[in-house]
TIZAZA-458420 format. One record per residue (C-alpha): residue number from 1; x, y, z. Coordinates in steps of 0.001 Angstrom, whole numbers, plus 500000, padded with zeros to 6 digits. Layout:
# TIZAZA-458420
(NUM; (X; Y; Z))
...
This chain:
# TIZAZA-458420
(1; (051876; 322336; 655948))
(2; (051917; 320248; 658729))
(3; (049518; 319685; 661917))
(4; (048688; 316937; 664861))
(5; (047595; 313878; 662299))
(6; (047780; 315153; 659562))
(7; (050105; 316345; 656498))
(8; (049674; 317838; 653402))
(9; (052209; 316624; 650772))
(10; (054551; 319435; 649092))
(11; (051944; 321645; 650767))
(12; (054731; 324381; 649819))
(13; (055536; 323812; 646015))
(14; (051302; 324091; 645990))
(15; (050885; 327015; 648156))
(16; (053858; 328446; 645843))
(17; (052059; 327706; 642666))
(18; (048584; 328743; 643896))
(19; (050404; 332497; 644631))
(20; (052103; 332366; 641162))
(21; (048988; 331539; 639002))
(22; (046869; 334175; 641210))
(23; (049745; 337247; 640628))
(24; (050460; 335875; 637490))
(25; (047100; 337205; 636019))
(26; (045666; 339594; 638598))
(27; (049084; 341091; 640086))
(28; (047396; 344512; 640322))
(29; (044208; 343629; 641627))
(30; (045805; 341928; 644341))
(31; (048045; 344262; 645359))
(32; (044703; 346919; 645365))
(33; (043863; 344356; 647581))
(34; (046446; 344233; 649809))
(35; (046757; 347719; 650435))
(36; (042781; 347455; 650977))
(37; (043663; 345177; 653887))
(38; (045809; 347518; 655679))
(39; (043626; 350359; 655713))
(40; (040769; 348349; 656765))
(41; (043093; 346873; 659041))
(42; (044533; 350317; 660337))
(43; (040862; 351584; 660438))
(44; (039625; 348799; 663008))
(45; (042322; 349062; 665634))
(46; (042279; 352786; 665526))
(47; (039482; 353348; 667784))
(48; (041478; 351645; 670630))
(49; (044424; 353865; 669949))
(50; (042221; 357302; 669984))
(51; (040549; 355448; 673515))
(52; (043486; 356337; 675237))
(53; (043966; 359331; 673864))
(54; (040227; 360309; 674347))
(55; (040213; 359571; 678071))
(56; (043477; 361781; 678241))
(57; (041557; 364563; 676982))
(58; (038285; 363860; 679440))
(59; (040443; 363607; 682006))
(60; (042412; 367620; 680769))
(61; (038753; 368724; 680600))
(62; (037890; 367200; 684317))
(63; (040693; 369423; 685559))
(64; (041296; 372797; 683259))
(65; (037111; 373016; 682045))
(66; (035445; 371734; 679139))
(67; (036033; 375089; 677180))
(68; (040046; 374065; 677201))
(69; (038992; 370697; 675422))
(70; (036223; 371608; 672447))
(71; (038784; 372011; 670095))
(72; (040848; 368735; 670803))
(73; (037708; 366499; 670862))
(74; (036052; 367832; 667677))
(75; (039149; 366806; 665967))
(76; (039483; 363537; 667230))
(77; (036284; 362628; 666219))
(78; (036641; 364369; 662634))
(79; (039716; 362582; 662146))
(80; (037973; 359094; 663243))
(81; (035204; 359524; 661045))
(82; (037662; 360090; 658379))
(83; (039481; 357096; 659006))
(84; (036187; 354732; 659331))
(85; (035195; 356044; 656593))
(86; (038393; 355045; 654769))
(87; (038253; 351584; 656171))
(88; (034235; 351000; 654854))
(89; (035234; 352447; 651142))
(90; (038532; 350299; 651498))
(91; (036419; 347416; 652695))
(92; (033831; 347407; 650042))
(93; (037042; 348075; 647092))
(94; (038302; 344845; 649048))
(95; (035459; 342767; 648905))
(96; (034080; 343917; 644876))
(97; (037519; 343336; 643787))
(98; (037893; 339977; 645372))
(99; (035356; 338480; 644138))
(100; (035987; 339623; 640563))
(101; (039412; 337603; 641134))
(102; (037930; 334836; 643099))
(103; (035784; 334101; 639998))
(104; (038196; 335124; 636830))
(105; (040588; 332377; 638639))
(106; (037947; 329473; 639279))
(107; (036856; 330453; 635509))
(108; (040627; 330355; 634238))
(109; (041022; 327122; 636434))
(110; (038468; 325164; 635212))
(111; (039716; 326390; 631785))
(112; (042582; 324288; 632598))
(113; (041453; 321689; 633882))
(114; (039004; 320855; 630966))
(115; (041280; 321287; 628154))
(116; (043955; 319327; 630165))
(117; (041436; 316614; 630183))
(118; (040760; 316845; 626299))
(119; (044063; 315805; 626033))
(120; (044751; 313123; 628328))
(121; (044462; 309451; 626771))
(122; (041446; 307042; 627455))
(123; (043706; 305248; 629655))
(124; (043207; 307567; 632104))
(125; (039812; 307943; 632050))
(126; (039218; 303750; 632124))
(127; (041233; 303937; 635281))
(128; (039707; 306950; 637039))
(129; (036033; 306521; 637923))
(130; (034052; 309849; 636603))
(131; (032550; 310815; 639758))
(132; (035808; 311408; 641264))
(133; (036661; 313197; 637470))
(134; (033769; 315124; 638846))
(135; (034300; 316364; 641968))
(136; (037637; 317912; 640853))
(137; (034774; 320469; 638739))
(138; (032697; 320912; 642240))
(139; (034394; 319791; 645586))
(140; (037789; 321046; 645041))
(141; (036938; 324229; 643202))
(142; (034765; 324725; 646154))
(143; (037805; 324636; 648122))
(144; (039618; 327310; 646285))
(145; (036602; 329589; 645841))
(146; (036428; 329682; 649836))
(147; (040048; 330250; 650251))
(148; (040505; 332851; 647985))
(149; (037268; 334657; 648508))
(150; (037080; 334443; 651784))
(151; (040310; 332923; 654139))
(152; (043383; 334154; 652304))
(153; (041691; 337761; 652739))
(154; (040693; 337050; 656322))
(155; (044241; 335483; 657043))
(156; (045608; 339141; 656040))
(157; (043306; 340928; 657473))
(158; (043705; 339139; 661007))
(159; (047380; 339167; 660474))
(160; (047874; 342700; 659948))
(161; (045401; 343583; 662880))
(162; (047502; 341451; 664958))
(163; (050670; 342716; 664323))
(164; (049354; 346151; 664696))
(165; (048160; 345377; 668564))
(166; (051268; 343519; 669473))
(167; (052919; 347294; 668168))
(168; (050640; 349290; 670190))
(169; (049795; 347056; 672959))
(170; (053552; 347085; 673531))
(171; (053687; 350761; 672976))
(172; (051104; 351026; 676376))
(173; (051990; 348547; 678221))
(174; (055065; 345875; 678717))
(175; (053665; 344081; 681581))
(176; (050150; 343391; 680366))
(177; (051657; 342755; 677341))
(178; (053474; 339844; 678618))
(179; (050284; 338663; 679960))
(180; (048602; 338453; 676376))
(181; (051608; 336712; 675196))
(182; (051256; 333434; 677662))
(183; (047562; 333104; 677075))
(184; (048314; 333602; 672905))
(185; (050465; 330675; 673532))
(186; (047619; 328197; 674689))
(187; (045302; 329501; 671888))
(188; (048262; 328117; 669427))
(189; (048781; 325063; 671448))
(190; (044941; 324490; 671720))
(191; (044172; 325232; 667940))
(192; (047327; 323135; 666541))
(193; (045521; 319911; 668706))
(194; (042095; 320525; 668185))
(195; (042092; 322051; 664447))
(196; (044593; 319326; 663433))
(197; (042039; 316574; 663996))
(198; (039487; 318691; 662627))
(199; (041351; 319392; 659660))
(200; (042174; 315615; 659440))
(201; (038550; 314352; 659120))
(202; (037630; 317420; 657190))
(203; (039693; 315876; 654395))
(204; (038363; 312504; 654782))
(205; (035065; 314511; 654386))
(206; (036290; 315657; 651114))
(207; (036781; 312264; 649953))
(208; (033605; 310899; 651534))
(209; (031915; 313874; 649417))
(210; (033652; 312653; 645860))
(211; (032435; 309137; 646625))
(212; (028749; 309470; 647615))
(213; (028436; 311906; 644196))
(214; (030084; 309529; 641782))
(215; (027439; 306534; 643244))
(216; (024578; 309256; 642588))
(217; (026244; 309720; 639282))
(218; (026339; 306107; 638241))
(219; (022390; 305276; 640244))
(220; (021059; 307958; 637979))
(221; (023164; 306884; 634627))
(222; (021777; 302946; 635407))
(223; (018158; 303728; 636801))
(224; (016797; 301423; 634388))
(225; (019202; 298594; 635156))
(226; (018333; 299219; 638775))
(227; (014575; 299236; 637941))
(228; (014507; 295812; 635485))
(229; (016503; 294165; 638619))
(230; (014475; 295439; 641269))
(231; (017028; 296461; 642986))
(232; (016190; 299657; 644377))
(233; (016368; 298184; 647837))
(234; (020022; 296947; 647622))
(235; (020764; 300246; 646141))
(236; (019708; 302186; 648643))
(237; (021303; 300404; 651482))
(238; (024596; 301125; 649269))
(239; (023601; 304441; 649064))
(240; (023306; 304631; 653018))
(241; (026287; 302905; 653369))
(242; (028305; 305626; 651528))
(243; (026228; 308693; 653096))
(244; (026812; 307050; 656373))
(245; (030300; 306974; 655884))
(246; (030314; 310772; 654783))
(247; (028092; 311709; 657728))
(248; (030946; 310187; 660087))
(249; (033419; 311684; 658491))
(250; (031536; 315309; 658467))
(251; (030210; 315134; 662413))
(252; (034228; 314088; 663458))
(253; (035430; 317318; 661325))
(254; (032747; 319347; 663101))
(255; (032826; 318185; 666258))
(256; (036181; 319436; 666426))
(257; (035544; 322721; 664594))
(258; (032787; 323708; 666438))
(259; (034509; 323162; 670051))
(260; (037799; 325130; 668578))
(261; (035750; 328618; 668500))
(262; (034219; 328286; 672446))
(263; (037841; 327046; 673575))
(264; (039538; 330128; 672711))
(265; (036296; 332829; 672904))
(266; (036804; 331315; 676875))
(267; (040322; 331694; 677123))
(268; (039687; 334907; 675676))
(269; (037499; 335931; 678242))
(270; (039694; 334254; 681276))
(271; (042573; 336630; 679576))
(272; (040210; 339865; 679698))
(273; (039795; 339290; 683455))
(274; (043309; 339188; 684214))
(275; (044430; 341726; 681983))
(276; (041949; 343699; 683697))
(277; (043280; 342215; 687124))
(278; (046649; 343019; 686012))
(279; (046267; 346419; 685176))
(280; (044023; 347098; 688396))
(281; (047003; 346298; 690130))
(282; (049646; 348012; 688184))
(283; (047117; 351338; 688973))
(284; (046349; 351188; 692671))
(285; (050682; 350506; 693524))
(286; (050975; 353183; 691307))
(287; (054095; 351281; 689108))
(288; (055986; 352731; 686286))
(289; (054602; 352330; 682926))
(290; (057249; 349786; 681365))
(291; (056365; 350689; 677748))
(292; (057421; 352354; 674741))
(293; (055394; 355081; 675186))
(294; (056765; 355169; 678914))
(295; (060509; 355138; 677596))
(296; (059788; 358176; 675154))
(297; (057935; 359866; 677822))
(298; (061441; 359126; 680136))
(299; (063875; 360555; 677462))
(300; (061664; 363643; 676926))
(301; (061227; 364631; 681113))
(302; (063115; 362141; 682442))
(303; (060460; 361006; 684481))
(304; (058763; 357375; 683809))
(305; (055058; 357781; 684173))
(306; (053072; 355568; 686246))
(307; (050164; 353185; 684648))
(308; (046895; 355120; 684226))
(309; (043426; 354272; 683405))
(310; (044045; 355614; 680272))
(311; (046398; 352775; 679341))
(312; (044084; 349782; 680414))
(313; (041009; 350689; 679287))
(314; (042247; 351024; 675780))
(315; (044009; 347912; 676502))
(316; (041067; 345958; 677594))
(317; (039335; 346841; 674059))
(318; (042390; 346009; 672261))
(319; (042740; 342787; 674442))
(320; (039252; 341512; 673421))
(321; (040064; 342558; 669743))
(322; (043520; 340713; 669101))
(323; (041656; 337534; 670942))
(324; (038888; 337847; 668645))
(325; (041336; 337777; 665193))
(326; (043678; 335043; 666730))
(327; (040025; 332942; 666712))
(328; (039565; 334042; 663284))
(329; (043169; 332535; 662451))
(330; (042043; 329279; 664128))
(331; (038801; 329161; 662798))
(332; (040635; 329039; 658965))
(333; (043079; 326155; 659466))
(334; (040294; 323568; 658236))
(335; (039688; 326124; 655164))
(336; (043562; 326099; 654668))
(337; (043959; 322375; 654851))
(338; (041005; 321437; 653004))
(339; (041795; 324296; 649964))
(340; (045612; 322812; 649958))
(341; (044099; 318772; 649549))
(342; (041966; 320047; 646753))
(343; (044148; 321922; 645043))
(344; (046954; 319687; 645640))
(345; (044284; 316995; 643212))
(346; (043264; 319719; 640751))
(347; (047268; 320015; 639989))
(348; (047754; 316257; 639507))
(349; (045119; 316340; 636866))
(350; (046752; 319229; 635282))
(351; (050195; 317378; 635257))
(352; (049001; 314090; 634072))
(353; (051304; 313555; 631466))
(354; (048674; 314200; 627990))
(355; (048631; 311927; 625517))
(356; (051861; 311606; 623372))
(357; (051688; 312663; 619464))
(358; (054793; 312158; 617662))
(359; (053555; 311847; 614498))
(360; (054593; 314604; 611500))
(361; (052417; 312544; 608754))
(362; (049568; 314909; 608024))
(363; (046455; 314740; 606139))
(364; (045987; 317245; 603383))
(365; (043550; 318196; 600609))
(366; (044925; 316969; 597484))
(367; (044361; 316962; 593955))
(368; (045789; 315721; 590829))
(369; (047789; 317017; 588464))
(370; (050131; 315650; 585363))
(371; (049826; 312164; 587082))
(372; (051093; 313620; 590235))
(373; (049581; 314335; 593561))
(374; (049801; 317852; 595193))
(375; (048571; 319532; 598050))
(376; (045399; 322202; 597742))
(377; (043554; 324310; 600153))
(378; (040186; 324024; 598788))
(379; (037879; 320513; 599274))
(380; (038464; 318493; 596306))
(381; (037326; 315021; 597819))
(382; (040810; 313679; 597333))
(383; (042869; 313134; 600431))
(384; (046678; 312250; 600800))
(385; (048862; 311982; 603416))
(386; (051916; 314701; 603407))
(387; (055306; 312607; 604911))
(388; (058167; 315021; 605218))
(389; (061792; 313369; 605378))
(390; (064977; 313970; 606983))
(391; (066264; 315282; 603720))
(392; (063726; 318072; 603427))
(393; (061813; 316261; 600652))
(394; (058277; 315932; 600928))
(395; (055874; 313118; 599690))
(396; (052245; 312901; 599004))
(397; (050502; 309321; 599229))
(398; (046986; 308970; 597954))
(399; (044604; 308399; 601071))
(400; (043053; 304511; 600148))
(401; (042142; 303222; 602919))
(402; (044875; 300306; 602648))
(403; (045385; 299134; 606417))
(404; (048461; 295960; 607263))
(405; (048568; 294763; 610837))
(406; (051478; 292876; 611208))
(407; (052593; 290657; 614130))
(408; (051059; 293062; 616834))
(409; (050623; 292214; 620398))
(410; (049342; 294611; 623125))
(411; (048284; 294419; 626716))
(412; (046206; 296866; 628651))
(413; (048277; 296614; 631272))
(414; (052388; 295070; 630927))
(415; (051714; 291673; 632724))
(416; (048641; 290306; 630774))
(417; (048706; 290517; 627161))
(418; (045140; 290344; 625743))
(419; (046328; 289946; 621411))
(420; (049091; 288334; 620333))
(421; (050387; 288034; 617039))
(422; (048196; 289563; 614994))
(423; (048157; 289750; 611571))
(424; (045903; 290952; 608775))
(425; (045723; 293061; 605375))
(426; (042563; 295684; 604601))
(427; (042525; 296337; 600900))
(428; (040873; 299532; 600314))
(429; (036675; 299016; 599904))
(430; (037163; 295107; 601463))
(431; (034746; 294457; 604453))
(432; (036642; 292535; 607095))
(433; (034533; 291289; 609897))
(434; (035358; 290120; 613654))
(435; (033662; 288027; 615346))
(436; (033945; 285694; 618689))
(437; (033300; 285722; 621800))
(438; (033173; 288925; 624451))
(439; (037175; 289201; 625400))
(440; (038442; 288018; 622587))
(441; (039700; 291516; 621551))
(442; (037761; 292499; 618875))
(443; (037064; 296072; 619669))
(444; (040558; 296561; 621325))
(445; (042339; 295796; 617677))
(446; (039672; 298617; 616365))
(447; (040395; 300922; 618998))
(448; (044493; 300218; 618306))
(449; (043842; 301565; 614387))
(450; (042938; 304305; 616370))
(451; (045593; 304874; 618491))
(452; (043630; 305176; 621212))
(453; (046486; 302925; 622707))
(454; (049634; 301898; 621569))
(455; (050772; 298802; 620644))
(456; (053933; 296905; 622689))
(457; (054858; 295153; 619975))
(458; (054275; 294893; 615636))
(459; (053282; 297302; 612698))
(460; (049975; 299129; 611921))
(461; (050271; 300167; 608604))
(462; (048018; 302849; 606969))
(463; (048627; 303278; 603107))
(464; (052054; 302001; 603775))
(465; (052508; 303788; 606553))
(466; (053602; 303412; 609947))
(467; (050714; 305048; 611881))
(468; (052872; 305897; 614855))
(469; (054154; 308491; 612039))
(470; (050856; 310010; 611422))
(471; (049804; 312531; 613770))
(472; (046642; 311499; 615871))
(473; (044395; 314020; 614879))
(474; (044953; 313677; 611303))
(475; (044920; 309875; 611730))
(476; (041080; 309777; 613623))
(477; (039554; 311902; 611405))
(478; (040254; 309800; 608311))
(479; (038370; 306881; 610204))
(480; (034477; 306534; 610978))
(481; (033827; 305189; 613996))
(482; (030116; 303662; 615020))
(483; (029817; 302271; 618668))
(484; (027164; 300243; 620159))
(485; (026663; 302631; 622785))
(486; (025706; 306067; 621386))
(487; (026696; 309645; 622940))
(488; (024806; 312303; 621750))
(489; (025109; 315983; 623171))
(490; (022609; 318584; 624245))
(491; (021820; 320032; 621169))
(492; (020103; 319947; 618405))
(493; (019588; 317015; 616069))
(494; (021139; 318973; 613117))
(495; (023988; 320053; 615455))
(496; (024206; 316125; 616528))
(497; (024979; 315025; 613137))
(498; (027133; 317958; 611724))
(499; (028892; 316896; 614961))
(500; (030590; 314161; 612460))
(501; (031873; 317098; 610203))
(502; (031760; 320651; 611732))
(503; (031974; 323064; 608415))
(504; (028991; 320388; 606965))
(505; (026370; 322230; 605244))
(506; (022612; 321565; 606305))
(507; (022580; 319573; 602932))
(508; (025319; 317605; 604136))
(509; (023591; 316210; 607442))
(510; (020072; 315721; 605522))
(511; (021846; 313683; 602917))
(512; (023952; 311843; 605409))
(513; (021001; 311418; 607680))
(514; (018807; 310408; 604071))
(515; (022036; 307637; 603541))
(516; (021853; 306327; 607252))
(517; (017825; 306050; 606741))
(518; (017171; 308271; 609714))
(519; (015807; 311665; 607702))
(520; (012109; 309787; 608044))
(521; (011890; 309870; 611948))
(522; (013975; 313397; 612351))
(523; (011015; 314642; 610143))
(524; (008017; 313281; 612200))
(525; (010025; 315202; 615445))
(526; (008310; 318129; 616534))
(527; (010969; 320243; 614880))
(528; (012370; 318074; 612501))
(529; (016510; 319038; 612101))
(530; (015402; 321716; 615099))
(531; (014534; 319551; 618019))
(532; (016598; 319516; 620753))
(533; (017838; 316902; 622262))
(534; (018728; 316062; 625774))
(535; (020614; 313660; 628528))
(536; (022060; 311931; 625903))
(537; (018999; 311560; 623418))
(538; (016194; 310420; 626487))
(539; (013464; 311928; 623914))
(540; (014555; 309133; 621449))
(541; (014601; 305443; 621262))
(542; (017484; 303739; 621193))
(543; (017117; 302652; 617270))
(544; (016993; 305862; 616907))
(545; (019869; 306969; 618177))
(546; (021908; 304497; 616858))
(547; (020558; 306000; 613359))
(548; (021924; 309773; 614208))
(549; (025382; 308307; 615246))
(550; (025563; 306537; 611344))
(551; (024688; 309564; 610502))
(552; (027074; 311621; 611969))
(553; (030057; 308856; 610891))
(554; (028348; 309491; 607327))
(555; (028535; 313127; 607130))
(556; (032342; 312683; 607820))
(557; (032699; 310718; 604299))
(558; (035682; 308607; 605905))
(559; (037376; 306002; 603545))
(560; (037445; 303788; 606624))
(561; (034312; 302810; 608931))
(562; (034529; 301019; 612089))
(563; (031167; 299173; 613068))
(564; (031508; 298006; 616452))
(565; (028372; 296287; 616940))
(566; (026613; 298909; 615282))
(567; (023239; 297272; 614586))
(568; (022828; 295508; 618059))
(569; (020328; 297791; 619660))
(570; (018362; 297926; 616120))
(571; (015595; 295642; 616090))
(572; (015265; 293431; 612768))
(573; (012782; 295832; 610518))
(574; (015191; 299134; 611465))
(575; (018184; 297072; 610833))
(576; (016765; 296091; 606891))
(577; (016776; 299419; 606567))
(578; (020007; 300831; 608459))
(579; (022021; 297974; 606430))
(580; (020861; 299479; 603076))
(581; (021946; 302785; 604094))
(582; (025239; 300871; 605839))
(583; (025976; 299194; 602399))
(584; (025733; 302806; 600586))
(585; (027952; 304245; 603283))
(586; (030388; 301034; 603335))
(587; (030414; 301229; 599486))
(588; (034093; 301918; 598271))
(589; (035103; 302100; 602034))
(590; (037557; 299940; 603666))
(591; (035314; 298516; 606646))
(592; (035755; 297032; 609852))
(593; (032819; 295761; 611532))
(594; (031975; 293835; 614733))
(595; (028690; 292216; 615398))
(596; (026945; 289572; 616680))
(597; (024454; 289477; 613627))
(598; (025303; 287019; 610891))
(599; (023225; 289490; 608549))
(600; (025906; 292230; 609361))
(601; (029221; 289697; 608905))
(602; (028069; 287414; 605792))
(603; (028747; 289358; 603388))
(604; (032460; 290376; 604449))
(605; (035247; 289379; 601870))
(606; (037187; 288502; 604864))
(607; (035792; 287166; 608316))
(608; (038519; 286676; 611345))
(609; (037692; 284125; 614010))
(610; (039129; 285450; 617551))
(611; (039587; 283348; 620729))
(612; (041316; 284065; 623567))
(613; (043316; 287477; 621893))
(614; (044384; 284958; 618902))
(615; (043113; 285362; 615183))
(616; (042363; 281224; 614932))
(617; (040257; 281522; 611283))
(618; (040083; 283596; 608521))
(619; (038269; 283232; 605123))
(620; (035014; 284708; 604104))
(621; (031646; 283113; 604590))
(622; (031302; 280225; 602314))
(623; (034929; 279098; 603105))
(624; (034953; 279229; 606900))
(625; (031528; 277153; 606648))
(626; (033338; 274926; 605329))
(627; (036028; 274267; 607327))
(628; (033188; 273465; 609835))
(629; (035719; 275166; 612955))
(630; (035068; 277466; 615608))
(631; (033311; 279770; 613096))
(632; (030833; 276748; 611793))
(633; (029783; 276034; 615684))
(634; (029030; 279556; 615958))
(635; (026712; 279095; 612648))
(636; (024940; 276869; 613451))
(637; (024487; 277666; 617340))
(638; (025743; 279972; 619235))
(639; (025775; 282645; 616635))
(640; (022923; 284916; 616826))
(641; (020342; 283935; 613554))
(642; (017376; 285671; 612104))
């Protein structure tokens, strides 16, 4: 779609794949609707067609009496209440229907677009802010809830009206015919300049929308930052800066949509006076009816008839209707262009290429039996991972927790690589420990175990194998994964923990929550297991929720943990007790843990030293002490003490 300043890209391949996802799943419905459209449409340009045949009946009655004429005007207006009422019943089918499609698609579309999102990879999400993420849920759907509800219906209906009066208006009338045609041509000319630029700046509006509502977004997610700072003055000239900017943006688009209607209501009206004019004319000199109606009327008697009033007055009301729908047409260009823009976004999340799992490692329930491992369906607390071959064979390798980095480099992005060379063994139930300082890559080597990225160069190994063999899924939920920064979900605290586990038992949670050290505060809540929590835990303190998310990694019974700063937002007394329950959790686990708390690292069998995306010291405690290096300085200074 193009107009003046403005262009949609591929606005066909998006208006072709909005039709084919709308027929695809409500191809009856629509074409209900459809023929709903003509009869209405029929039904409200009737009444100009029975005009002239109305006044041709006055005018039989005028000359031959009114008892000649009963007859014929009692059926005209039986058969026009039959048709109105056709059109209201087709109408209100039109409009109930509609909206049960308008709905069922924005529900199927959303649909989409949040499982497409599921499976996207956090790349995409660390390089999309989540306001805009947002506004594809609210702005854009808004888009295609107002052109499907309302324009694409009103574009028909308008359309079909319109081509029905060009028929008839033809069929009375060539030369007033002609006259509509020139003035139909400035409406066009007028509505391609003006709606253009108001189409333009309605999209910038769009934008200006998705903008000022991810800043509301992140204001309300960092009130408290905002608060210790005092900064609630610089804030709110931001704020103004970015509602300023959307108020431009909205008066420009309205400016122009709101001077588009009075243009061509006026040119309608300077086009009912000389239609009028016209036809005054064509009556007094008494000229031959160029028409359709007027050639029939020729082959029949061989006579053309001259104009009558019963030809303009019919096409005065039929003049001021087919103005009326071409400034309905007009008036849905911005709805057109703005429904294409957001649709045109809601299908580039949908195509975002998802994130790629190649792996055909699974894991399985296993048990064992004479000496060798085999696959179960029922919960045995044995794991292994199932590795089909080429050859058809299948293997089964006992789940240890036994991870080998070897040589690995990675970058977030190709031209700055932020590890390199990393190398380091996990025996299953050894503690290895990161520390340095922030940037040195610590949580991106955890978050490479995970696959949440892949590596550009080197070998994970997990039990031996390659991880980029084992599917992602499978992969994840063998490892437990506690972040400094909690997410909990509306819910209930029970329903927060089982989170961790979904077929856990009530018993499950309690004893993981008992292990984590957390049971004692869920209990003093006003309903224990039962209370409900809220924007992300509010009701709770921050210890606090830090204790639900080791419990929720503890119901999962992983033989890895990650603790990536796990303990930081604990304060000393919680932390005694969260590192008892972290030691009964960690027991017999391979363990990775970040932190900043030498009470959290000392007692790692192996400690790595980063600096700079390097591993520059490894040992555990006692040895790296005594090297007195990077890890000593840290020690004895800069390293956080109790």
């Amino acid at each position: 779609m193009k107009t003046k300043g403005i262009k949609i890209k591929n606005a066909p391949n998006v208006i072709g794949r909005l039709i084919k996802l709308l027929f695809a799943d409500y191809k009856k419905q629509l074409i209900l609707v459809t023929v709903c459209l003509l009869v209405t449409a029929f039904a409200s340009t009737i009444a100009s067609i029975f005009m002239s045949y109305y006044i041709t009946v006055i005018g039989d009655g005028l000359e031959n009496g009114w008892d000649s004429i009963k007859a014929r005007i009692f059926t005209a207006i039986t058969i026009m209440l039959v048709i109105y009422a056709m059109g209201w019943v087709s109408s209100f089918l039109q409009t109930r229907t509609m909206a049960i499609v308008t709905q069922g698609f924005l529900n199927k579309m959303r649909k989409r677009m949040f499982d497409k999102m599921q499976s996207l990879p956090l790349r995409y999400f660390d390089t999309h802010p989540h306001g805009d993420i947002m506004s594809y849920y609210t702005n854009d759907i808004d888009t295609l809830r107002e052109l499907i509800s309302r324009t694409i219906p009103q574009l028909i209906s308008s359309g079909l009206i319109i081509i029905l009066l060009v028929f008839y208006m033809l069929w009375l009338n060539a030369w007033m015919a002609l006259v509509v045609a020139v003035a139909t041509v400035a409406m066009v000319l007028v509505s391609k300049t003006i709606g253009g630029n108001s189409a333009k700046h309605f999209i910038k509006m769009q934008k200006s929308i998705a903008k000022t509502e991810g800043m509301v977004e992140e204001m309300m997610e960092g009130q408290k930052v905002v608060k210790v700072f005092c900064h609630e003055k610089q804030t709110e000239e931001d704020f103004d800066r970015v509602n300023d900017k959307l108020c431009r943006d909205a008066t420009n688009a309205n400016r122009f949509a709101n001077i588009l209607m009075p243009i061509i209501a006026n040119i309608g009206n300077i086009l009912y006076v000389l239609v009028a004019f016209v036809g005054g004319i064509l009556i007094i000199m008494n000229v031959p009816n160029a028409s359709l109606s007027g050639l029939v009327e020729y082959i029949k008697t061989g006579i053309l008839p001259a104009v009558a009033i019963a030809t303009v007055v019919p096409f005065l009301n039929m003049t001021r209707q087919f103005t009326n729908n071409i400034n309905q047409l007009s008036q849905q260009l911005n709805s057109v262009v703005m429904a294409l823009a957001g649709a045109k976004r809601i299908f580039e999340l949908i195509d975002e290429k998802p994130e790629i799992d190649d792996g055909y490692v699974m894991l399985v329930n296993a048990r064992e039996e004479n000496g060798e491992i085999v696959e179960c369906e029922e919960r045995t607390g044995m794991w292994a991972w199932k590795h089909p071959h080429g050859d058809g064979t299948v293997t089964y390798t006992r789940l240890m927790g036994d991870v080998t980095i070897e040589n690995m480099d990675f970058g977030y992005v190709p031209e700055k690589t932020v590890l390199n060379d990393i190398t380091l063994y996990a025996r299953p139930g050894q503690k290895v420990a990161f520390v340095g300082a922030t940037g040195a890559g610590k949580t991106t080597i955890t978050n490479l175990i995970n696959r949440f990225y892949d590596i550009d160069d080197g070998k994970i190994r997990y039990d031996g194998i390659n991880i980029n063999k084992i599917k992602k899924a499978d992969l994840r939920r063998s490892l437990g994964i506690v972040l400094q920064d909690t997410n909990l979900f509306t819910g209930t605290v029970m329903e927060n923990i089982r989170y961790g586990k979904l077929d856990a038992t009530d018993d499950e949670c309690i004893a993981a929550a008992r292990l984590a050290n957390a049971h004692d505060f869920i209990t003093r809540l006003p309903q224990g297991y039962d209370t409900m929590l809220t924007a992300n835990g509010a009701n709770l303190s921050q210890g606090q929720r830090q204790l639900l998310s080791i419990a929720r990694a503890a119901v999962a019974d992983p033989p890895v943990m990650i603790l990536d700063e796990a303990t930081s937002s604990i304060d000393t007394r919680t932390e005694a007790l969260v590192q008892r329950g972290m030691d009964a959790l960690m027991k017999g686990r391979t363990v990775f843990v970040i932190a900043h708390r030498l009470s959290t690292v000392r007692n790692s069998d192996v400690i790595m030293v980063l600096e700079h995306g390097r591993i520059i010291e490894r040992g555990d405690h006692e040895k790296l002490v005594a090297q007195k290096g990077k890890y000593y300085q840290l020690y004895t200074g800069a390293f956080e003490l109790e």
